[in-house]
C-alpha positions in Angstrom: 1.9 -155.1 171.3 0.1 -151.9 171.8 -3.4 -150.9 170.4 -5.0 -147.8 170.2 -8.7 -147.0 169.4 -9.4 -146.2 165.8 -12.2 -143.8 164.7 -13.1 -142.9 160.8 -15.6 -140.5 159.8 -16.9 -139.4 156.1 -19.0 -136.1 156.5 -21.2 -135.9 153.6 -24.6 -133.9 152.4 -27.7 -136.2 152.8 -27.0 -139.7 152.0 -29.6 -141.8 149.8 -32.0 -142.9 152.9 -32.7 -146.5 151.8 -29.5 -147.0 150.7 -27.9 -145.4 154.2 -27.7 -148.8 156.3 -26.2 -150.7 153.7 -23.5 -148.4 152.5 -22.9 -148.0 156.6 -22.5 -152.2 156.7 -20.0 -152.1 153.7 -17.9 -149.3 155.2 -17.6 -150.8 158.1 -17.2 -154.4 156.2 -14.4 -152.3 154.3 -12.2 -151.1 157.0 -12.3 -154.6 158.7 -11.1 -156.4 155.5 -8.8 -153.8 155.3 -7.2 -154.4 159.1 -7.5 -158.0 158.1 -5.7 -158.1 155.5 -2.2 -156.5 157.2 -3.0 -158.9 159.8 -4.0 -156.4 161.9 -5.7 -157.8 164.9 -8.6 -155.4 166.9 -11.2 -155.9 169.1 -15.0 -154.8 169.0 -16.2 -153.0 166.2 -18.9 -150.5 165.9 -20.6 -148.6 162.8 -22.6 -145.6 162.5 -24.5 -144.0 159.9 -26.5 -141.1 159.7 -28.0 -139.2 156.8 -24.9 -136.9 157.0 -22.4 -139.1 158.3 -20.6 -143.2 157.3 -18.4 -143.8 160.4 -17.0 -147.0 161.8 -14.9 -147.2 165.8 -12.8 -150.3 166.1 -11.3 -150.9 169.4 -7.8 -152.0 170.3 -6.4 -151.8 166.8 -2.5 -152.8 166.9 -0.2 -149.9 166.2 1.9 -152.6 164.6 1.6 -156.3 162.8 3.2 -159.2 164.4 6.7 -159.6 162.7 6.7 -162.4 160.2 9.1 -165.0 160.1 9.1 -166.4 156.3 11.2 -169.5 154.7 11.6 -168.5 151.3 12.4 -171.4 149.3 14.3 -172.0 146.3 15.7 -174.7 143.8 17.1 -177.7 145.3 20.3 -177.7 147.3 22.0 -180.4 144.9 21.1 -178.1 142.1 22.8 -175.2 143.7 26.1 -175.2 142.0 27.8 -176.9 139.2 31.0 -179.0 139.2 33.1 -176.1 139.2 31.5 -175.2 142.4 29.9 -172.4 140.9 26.4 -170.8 141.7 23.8 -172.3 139.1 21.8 -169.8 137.1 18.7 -171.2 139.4 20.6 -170.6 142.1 21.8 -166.6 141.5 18.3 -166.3 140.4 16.4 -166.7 143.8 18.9 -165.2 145.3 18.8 -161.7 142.7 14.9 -162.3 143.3 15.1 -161.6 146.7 17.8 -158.9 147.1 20.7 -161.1 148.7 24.1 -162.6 147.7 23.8 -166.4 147.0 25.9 -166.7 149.8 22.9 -165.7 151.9 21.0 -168.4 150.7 20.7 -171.5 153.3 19.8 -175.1 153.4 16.4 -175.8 154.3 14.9 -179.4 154.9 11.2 -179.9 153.3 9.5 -182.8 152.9 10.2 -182.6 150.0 14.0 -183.1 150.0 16.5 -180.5 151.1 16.1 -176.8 149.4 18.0 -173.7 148.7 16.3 -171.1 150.9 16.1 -167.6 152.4 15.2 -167.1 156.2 14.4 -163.4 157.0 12.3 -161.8 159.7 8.9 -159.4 157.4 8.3 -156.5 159.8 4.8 -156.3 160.4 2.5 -153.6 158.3 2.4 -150.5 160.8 -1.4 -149.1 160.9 -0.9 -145.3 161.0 1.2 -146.0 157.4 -1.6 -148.0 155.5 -4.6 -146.4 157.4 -5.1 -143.8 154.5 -5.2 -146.7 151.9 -7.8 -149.0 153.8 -10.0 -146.1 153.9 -9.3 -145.1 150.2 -10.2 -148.8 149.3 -13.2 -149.4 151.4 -15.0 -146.2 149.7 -13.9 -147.5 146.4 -15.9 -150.7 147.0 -18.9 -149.0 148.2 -22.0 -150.3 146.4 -23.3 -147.0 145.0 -24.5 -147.3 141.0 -23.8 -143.7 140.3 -21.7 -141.5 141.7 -21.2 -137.8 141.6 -18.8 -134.7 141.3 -19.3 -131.8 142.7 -17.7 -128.4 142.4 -14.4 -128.0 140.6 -13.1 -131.8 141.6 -12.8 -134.2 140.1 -13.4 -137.0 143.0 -16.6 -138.9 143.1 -18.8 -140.0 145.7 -22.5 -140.9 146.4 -23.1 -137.3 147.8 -20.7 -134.5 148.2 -18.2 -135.2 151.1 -17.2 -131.9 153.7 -14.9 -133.4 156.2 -13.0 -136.8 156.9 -12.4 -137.6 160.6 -9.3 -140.5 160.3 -8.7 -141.4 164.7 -5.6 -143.6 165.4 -5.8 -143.0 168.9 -4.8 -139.1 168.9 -3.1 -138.8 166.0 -5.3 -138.1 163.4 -3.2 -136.8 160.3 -3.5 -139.4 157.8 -3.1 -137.8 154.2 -5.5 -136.5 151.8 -8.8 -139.0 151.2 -11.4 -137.9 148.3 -9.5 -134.2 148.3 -9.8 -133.4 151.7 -6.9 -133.4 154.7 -8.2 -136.0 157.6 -8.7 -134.6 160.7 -10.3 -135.1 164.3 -13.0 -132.5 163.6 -16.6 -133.5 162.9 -19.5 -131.3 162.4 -22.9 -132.0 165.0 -26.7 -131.9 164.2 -27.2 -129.1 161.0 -29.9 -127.0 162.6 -29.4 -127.4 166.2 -25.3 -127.3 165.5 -22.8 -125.0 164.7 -19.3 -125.2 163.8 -16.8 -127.9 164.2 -16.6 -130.3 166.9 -12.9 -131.0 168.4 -12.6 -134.8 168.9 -10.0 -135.1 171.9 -10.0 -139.0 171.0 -12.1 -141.3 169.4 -13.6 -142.6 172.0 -15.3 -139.0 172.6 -16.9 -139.5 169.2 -20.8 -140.9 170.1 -20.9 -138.2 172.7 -20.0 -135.8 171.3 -22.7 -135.8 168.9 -25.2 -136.8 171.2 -24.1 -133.5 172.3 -24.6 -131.9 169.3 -28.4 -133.9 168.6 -26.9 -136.5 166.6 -27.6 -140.3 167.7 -24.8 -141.4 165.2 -25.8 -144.9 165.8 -27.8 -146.6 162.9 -29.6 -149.2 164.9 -30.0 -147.5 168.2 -31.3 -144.4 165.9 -33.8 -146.8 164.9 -35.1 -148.4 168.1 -35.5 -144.2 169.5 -38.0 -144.0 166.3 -39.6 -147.2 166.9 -40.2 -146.5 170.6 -41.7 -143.1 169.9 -43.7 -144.3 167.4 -45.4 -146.9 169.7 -46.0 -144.6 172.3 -47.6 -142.0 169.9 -49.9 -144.9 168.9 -50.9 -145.8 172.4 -52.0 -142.3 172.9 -54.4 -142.9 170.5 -55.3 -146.8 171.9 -54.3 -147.8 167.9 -51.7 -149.5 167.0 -48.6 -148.3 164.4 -48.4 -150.4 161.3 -44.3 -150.4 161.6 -43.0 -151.2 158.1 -39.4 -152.7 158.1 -38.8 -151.1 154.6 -40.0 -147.8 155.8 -38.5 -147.8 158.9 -35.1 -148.0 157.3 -36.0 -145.8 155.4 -36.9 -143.2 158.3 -34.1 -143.7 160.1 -31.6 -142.9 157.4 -34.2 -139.5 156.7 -32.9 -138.0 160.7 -30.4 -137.6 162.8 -32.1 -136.7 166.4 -35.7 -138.1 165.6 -38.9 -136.6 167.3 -42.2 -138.5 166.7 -45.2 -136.3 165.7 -48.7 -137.5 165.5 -51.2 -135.7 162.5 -54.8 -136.3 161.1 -56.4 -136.5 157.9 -60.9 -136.2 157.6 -62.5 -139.1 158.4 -64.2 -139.3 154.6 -61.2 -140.0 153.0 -61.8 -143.7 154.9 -64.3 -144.5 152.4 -61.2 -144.9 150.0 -59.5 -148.3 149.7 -57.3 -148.4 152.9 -54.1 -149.5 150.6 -54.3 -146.1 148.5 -54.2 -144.1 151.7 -51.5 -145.8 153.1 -49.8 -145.8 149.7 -49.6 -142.0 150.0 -49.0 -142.0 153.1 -45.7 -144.7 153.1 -44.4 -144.2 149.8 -44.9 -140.0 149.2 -44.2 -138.6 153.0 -43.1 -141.7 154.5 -45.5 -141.5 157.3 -46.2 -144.6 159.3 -50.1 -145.3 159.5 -52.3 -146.3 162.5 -55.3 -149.4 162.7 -57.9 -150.0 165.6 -58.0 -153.5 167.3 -60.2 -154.6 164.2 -57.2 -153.7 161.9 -59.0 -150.8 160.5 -57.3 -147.7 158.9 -57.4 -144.5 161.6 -57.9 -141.2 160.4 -54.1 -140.4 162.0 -50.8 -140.7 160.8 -47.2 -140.5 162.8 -44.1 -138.9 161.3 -40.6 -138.6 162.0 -39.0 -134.5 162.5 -35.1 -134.5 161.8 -35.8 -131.3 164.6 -37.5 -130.5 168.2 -39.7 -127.6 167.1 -40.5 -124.8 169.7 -43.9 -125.2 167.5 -44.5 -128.7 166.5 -48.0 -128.0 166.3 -47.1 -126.2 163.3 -44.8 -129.0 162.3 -47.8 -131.4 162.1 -50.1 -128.9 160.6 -47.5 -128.3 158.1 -47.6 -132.1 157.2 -51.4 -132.3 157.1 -51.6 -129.7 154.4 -49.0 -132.4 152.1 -51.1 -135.4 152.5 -54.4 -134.0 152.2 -54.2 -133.3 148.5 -52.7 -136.9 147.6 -55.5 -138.5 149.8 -58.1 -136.0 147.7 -56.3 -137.4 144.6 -57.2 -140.9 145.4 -60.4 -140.2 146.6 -61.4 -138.7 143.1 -59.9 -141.3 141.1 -62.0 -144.2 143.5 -65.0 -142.5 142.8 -64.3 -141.7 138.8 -63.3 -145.2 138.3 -66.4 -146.7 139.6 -68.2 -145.0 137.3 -67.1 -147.7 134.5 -67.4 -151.6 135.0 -64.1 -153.8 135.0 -65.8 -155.4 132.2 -66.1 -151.9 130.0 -62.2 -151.4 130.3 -61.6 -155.2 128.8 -61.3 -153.4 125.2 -59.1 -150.6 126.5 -56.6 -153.9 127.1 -56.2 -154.2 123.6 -54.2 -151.2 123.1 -51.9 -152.0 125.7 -48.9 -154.0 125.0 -47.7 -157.1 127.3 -44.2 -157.9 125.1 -44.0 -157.5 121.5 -44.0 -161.0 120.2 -46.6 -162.0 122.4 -49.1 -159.9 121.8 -51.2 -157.5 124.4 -52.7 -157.6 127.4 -56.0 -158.9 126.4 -54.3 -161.4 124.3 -52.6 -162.5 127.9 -55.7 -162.4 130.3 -58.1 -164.5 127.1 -54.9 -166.9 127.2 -54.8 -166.9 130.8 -58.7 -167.2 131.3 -58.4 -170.8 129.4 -55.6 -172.0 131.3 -57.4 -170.9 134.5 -60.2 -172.8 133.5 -58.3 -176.0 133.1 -56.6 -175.5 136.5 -60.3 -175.0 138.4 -61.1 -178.1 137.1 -58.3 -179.7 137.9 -58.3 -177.9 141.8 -61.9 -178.7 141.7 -62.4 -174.7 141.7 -65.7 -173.4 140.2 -64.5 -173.4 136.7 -66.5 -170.5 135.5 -65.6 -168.2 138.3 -62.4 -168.9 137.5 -62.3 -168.0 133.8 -64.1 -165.0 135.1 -61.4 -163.6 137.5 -59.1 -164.6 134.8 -60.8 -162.4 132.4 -61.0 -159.5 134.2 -57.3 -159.8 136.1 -56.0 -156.8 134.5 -58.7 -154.6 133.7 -57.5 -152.4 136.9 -54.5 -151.6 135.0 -56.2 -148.9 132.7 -58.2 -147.3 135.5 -57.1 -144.2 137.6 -56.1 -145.5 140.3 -53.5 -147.9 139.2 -52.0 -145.5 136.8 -51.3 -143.0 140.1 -50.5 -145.6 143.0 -49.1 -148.6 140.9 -48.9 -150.6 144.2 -52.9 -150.8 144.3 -53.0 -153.0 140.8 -54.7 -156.2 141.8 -55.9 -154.3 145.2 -58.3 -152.1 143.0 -60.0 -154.4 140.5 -60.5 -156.4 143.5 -62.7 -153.0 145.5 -63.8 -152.4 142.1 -65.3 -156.0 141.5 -67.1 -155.5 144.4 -68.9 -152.4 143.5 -69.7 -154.0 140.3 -71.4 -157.0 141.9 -68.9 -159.4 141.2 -69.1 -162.9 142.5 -67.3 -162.4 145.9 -64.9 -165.6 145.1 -63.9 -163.6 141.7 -63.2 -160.2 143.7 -60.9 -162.0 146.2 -58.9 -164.1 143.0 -58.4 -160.0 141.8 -56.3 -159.2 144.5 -54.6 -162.4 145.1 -53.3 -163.7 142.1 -50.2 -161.5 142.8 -49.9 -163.4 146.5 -47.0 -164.4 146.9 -45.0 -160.8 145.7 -41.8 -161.9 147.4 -40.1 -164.8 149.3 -42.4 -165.6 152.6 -44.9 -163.6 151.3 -49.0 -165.0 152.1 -50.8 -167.6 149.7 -53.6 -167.1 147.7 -56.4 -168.3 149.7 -59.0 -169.9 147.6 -58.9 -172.4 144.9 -60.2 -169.8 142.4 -57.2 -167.1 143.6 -54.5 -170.1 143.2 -55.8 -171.2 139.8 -55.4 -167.6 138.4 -52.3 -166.5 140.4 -50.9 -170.2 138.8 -52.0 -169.4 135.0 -51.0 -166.0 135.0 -47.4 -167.1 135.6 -47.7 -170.3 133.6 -48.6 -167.9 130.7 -45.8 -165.5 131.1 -43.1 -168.3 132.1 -43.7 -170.1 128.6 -44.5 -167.2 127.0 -40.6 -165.4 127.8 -39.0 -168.8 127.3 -40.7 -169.8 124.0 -39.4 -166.5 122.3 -35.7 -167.3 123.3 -35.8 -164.5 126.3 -34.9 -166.8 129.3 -33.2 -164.9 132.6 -29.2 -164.8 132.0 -26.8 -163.6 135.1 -28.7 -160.9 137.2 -31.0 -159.8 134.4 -34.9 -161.1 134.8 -36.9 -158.1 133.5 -39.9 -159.9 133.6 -38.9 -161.7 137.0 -39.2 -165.1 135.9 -37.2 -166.4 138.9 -39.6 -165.0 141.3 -42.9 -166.5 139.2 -41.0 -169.9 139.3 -40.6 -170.0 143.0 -44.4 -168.3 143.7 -45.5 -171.4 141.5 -43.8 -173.7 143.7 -44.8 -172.7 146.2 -48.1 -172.4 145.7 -48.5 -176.1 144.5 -46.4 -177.2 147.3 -47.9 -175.1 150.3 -51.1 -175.7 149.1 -51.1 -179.5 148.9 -51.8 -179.0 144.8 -51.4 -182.5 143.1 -50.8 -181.0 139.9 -48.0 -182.3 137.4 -46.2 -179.3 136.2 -45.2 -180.5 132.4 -49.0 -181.0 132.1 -49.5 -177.3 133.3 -46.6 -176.4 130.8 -48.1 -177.8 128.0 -51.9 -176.3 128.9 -49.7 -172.7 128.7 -47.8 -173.7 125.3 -51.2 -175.0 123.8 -53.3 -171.1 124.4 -50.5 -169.5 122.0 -50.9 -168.9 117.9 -48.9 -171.7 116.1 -45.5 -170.6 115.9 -45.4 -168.2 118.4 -43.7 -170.7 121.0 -40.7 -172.2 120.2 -40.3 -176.4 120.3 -38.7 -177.5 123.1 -40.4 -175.0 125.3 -42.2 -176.8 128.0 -39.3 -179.2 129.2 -36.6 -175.9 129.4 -39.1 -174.1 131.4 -40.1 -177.0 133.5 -35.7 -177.9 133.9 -35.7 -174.5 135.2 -38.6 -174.4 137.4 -37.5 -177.8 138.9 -33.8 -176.3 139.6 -35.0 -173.5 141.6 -36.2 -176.3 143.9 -32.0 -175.9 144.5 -32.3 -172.6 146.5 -35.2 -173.4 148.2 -33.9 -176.9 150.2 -30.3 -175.0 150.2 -32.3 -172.3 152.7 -33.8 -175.3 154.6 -30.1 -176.9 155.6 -31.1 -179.7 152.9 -27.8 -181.1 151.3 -27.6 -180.2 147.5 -26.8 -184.4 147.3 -30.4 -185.1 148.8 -32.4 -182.5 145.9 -30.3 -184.3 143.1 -30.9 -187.9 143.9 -34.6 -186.5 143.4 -34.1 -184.7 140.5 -32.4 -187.7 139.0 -36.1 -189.1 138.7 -36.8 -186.3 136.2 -40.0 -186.4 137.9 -42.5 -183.0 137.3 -45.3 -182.8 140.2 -43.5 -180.2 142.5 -45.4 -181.7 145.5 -44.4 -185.4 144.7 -40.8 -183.8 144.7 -41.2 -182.5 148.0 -42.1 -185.2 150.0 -39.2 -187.2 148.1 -36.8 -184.8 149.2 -37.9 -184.6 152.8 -37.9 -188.6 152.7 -34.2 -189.0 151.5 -33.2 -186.2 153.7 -34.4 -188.2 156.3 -33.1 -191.6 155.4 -29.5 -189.7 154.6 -29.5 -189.2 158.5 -29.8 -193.3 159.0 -27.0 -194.9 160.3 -27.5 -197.4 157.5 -27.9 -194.6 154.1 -24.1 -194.4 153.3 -23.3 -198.0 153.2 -26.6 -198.5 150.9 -25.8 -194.8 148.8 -22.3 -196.3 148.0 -23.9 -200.0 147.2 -26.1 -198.2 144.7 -23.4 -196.3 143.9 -21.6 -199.6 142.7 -24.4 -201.2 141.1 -25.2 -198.0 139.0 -21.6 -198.6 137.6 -21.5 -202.3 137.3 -25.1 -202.0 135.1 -23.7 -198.8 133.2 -20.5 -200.6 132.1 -22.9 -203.6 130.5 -23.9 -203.6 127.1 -27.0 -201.4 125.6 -28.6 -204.7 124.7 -27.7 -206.6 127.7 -31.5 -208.0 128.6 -32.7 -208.2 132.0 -35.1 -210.5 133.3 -36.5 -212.2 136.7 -34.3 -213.5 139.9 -34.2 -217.1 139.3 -34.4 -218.8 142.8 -32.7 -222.2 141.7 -29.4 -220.2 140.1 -28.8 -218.6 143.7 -25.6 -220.4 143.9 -23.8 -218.9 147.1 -25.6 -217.8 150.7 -25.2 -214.3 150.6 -27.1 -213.7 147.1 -29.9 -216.4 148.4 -29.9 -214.0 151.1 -30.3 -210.9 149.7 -32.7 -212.3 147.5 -35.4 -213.6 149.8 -34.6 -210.0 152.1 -35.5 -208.2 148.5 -38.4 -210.2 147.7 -39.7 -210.1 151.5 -39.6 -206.0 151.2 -40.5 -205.8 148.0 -44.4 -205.7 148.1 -44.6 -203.5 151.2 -42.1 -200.8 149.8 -44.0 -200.4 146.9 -47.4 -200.4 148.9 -45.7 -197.8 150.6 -44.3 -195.8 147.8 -47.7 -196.0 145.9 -49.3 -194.1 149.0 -46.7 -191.7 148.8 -45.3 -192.6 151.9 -41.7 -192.6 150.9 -40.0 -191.8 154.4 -41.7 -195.3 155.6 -40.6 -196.8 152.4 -36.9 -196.0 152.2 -36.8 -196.6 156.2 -38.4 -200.1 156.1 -35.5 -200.6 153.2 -32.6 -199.9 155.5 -32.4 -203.1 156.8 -31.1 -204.1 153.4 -27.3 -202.4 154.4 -26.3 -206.0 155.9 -27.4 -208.3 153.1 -26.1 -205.9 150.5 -22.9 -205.6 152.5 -22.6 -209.5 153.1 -23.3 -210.2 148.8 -21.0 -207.8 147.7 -17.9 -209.4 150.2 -18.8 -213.1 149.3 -20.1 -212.8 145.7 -18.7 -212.5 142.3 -20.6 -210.6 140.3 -19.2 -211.3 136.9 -18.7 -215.3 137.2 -17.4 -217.2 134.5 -21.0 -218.8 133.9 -22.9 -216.7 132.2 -26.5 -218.0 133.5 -24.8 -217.1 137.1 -23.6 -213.9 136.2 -27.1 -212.8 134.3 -28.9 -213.9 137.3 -26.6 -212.1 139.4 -27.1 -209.0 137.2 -30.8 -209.5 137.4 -30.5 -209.6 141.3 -28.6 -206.3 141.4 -30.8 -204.4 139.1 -33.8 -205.3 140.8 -32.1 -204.0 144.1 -31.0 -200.7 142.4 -34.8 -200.3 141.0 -36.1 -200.9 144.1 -34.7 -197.8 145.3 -35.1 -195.8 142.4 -38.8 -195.9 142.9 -38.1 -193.1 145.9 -34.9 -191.5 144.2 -31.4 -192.2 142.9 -29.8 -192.4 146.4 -26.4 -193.1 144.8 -26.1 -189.6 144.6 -25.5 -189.2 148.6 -22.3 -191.6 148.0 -19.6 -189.5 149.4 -16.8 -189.6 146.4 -13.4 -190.9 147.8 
């Protein structure tokens, strides 16, 4: 079958830069699935994206499908004609369904006894023919929230498109796409380029625009900007802070990158580092430089979509932007410090958190209480932490925050400071937002973890308890994310807190009637479930977290260790054979009356070996499992029950459970269910049964 080298090419204005590398992957995701699904077979594939091009090469693309051979099949062959020897209505059906005589039609043997069938030979999809609609469908299912017209069109796309480049080896016309004819004609870089560029074949296509200063290559784009920007650095001995975010972001701002290094005063150093790279990053996109201490440089390093004949120009040109931004900050650090954190506590009351629950400084005095409980519960200085609590988000009415939003937490923190905080309440200030996403850093002290806990607590109980709970993709107030950060931070921290307790601490700081009843166990049933995602990213079978969660247990870091202790017992040669035991005895006790009553083993109705057996192996394991258990050692504990698989096996194969005598069959009962709670003191490991 012959291939041929397929190119594609949308030619747009400017593409949204941080949304560039992931319309690029979705293209090229597009045109694959596309290929795919004519069962069209290629070989490697390649994408590009720049900020004025979505392009995707896929090499040794069949002209042609494979012909398909297809059995069609019908009603069944004694069904096919009446006693008149007649077709049957069935049988001139299929065969009007597929466009033949009934005479057409052919026995077929199937497992399933001998059918009326059609055998035909399905020529295989030819590429040039659907090439137009693959393209058409893959820039349908782009992920872009709003698109636009432009001129007198009516098409819609992210960004005006100027020219479509559609490569099936040489041939390259393919139909209208979006309004416009395909072609082999792309355009190069838009200042250092002129005119069309005539694509001989696609596999001219990356050098071409090489040619023309384009490196059309998304990720090899990037790696030019990341090298430059390293050596930049070095010129300076610092080091470049590289930002993944921001260097996506770059590289979807130019299309032939040049690095250029600038400088800012040295007094604008005297501002909190985070507002000056906050300009920097977010406003120009600048990538900023520490010394081997990690200290801020007075130097900066941006990206030029052009090589200047002047570049000194260039960088003086982007000195002149940043210096007014970094002035900004500069004035509001200094203005704000002229008012304590504790002087802007009254400005909190005109500032809403949600409308049912009050404002902000009805939060941080609800917040301040629960803190308080949690220091003494972390064995954290309780006043310090009823402190930090109270002045948490004072920052949020001063200058600063209102201009750089990302410096809230940052800036009461610097402020704290000046104001002659303790140094313990300062660092709790800019930590109770650690973590701010998923691998994020800890808060540090036991001050910052009681705060950053209550804060979440507070808001958690406080969205639930007014009926506003996350549904689908909507989370305005990102409850999932406070979930998981409290998780976290009990678990990572080694906090032996119970979390209904913690709950119930939060419910209790609200007006009567506020919170809705029921409150505390919904949020804690939905805290516990994002314990789901968490062992799902660590490879931990969804089995393993619910024969946990069948405990309905509420200390996050008692539920880890379970977890990691089943999942480790699951692996035991021995776990299936005692899952699906427990699996049995869970049914055999939940078919038995509500007021069946249970009792003590009694050694002298042990009638048969294999239940005297079990028993003395249960009753010989018994006190060190729960020895174990109590110490919260519950790998050792299930382990060290393992070798109950052959007993369990042996009771179950010579004994009957539900004898005729009803002293025997209560004792036997008795036996089972002390086996069965035995192992629920870890977790319900029934769950790991494998259904049949």
């Amino acid at each position: 079958m012959s291939t041929e080298t397929l190119l594609i090419e949308l030619g747009t204005e400017e593409l949204p830069p941080k949304a560039l590398k992931s319309l690029g992957l979705a293209f090229r995701d597009g045109i694959v699935a596309g290929l795919a699904q004519r069962e069209l077979k290629h070989g490697d594939v390649q994408w590009f994206a720049s900020p004025r091009r979505l392009a995707v090469q896929i090499a040794e693309v069949q002209v042609r499908a494979a012909d398909k051979d297809l059995e069609l099949l019908g009603p069944p062959a004694d069904r096919a004609k009446d006693a008149d020897d007649n077709w049957t209505p069935a049988a001139a059906g299929f065969a009007r369904k597929q466009g033949v005589e009934p005479e057409a039609l052919v026995e077929i043997d199937t497992p399933k006894g001998v059918r009326l069938g059609l055998r035909k030979t399905e020529a295989g999809a030819a590429t040039s023919d659907c090439l137009n609609d693959i393209i058409t469908d893959s820039i349908a299912g782009l992920p872009i929230p709003k698109r636009m017209r432009w001129g007198a069109s009516r098409v819609e796309f992210v960004r005006p498109v100027h020219w479509i480049v559609a490569m099936l080896g040489q041939k390259s016309d393919h139909g209208e796409i979006l309004g416009l004819s395909t072609g082999n004609t792309t355009r190069g870089h838009r200042f250092h380029s002129s005119g069309e560029i005539v694509l001989a074949r696609p596999e001219d296509y990356v050098d071409a625009l090489k040619s023309a200063k384009v490196v059309a290559n998304f990720a090899e784009r990037q790696e030019m900007i990341r090298e430059q920007v390293e050596v930049e650095a070095s010129a300076l001995n610092a080091t470049a802070v590289i930002d993944n975010d921001l260097l996506d972001e770059v590289t979807g701002l130019v299309e032939w990158p040049v690095a250029l290094t600038g400088s800012f005063e040295e007094r604008f150093l005297d501002v909190p580092a985070e507002a000056l790279v906050s300009s920097m990053k977010e406003h120009q996109k600048y990538f900023h430089l520490v010394d081997d201490e990690g200290k801020l440089k007075p130097n900066f390093i941006t990206l030029s979509n052009i090589e200047s004949t002047d570049p000194v120009q260039v960088i003086a040109g982007n000195e002149r932007v940043i210096r007014p931004r970094l002035a900004d900050a500069a004035f509001f650090f200094e203005t704000d410090k002229k008012s304590t954190l504790e002087s802007r506590i009254e400005k909190l009351e005109s500032v809403v958190f949600q409308n049912k629950l009050g404002t902000v400084a009805d939060k941080s005095r609800r917040v301040q209480a629960l803190a308080g409980w949690l220091a003494d519960q972390l064995g954290a200085p309780k006043a310090l932490a009823e402190r930090a609590a109270l002045l948490s988000k004072t920052d949020l009415v001063t200058d600063m925050v209102l201009e750089f939003s990302d410096m809230q937490g940052i800036a009461g923190s610097y402020y704290a400071v000046h104001d002659g905080e303790d140094k313990d309440v300062a660092s709790a200030l800019a930590q109770q937002y650690w973590p701010k996403f998923a691998g994020d850093r800890l808060p540090e002290t036991a001050t910052s973890c009681a705060l950053g806990l209550a804060d979440r607590l507070d808001t958690l109980v406080g969205i639930f308890g007014i009926g506003q709970p996350p549904t689908g993709s909507k989370d305005p107030f990102a409850l999932r994310r406070a979930s998981l950060a409290v998780l976290r931070i009990i678990v990572e921290k080694n906090l032996d807190l119970d979390l209904r307790e913690c709950l119930a601490h939060a419910a209790a700081q609200y007006p009567e009637g506020v919170i809705a009843d029921g409150t505390t166990e919904q949020v804690l049933d939905y805290m516990i479930e994002r314990f789901r995602a968490w062992y799902e990213e660590e490879n931990i079978p969804v089995e393993v977290f619910r024969a946990v969660s069948a405990r309905k247990l509420s200390k996050p870091l008692d539920i880890q260790r379970r977890v990691h202790a089943v999942h480790s017992f699951s692996q035991l040669p021995e776990a299936a054979a005692l899952a699906a035991a427990n699996k049995r005895v869970s049914n055999i006790l939940g078919k038995l009356d509500d007021h069946h009553q249970f009792g003590d083993v009694s050694a002298n109705l042990l009638a048969e070996p294999e239940e005297i057996s079990l028993s003395e192996k249960l009753s010989e394991l018994e006190g060190t499992a729960r020895d174990l258990i109590a110490e919260d050692n519950y790998s050792e504990a299930l382990a060290s029950l393992a070798v109950l698989r052959e007993p369990v096996d042996a009771f179950f194969d010579g004994v009957m459970v539900n004898a005729e005598d009803e002293e025997l069959r209560n004792n036997r009962l008795n036996l089972l269910k002390a086996l069965r709670d035995l192992f629920l003191e870890v977790a319900d490991i029934s769950q790991l049964a494998v259904a049949k």
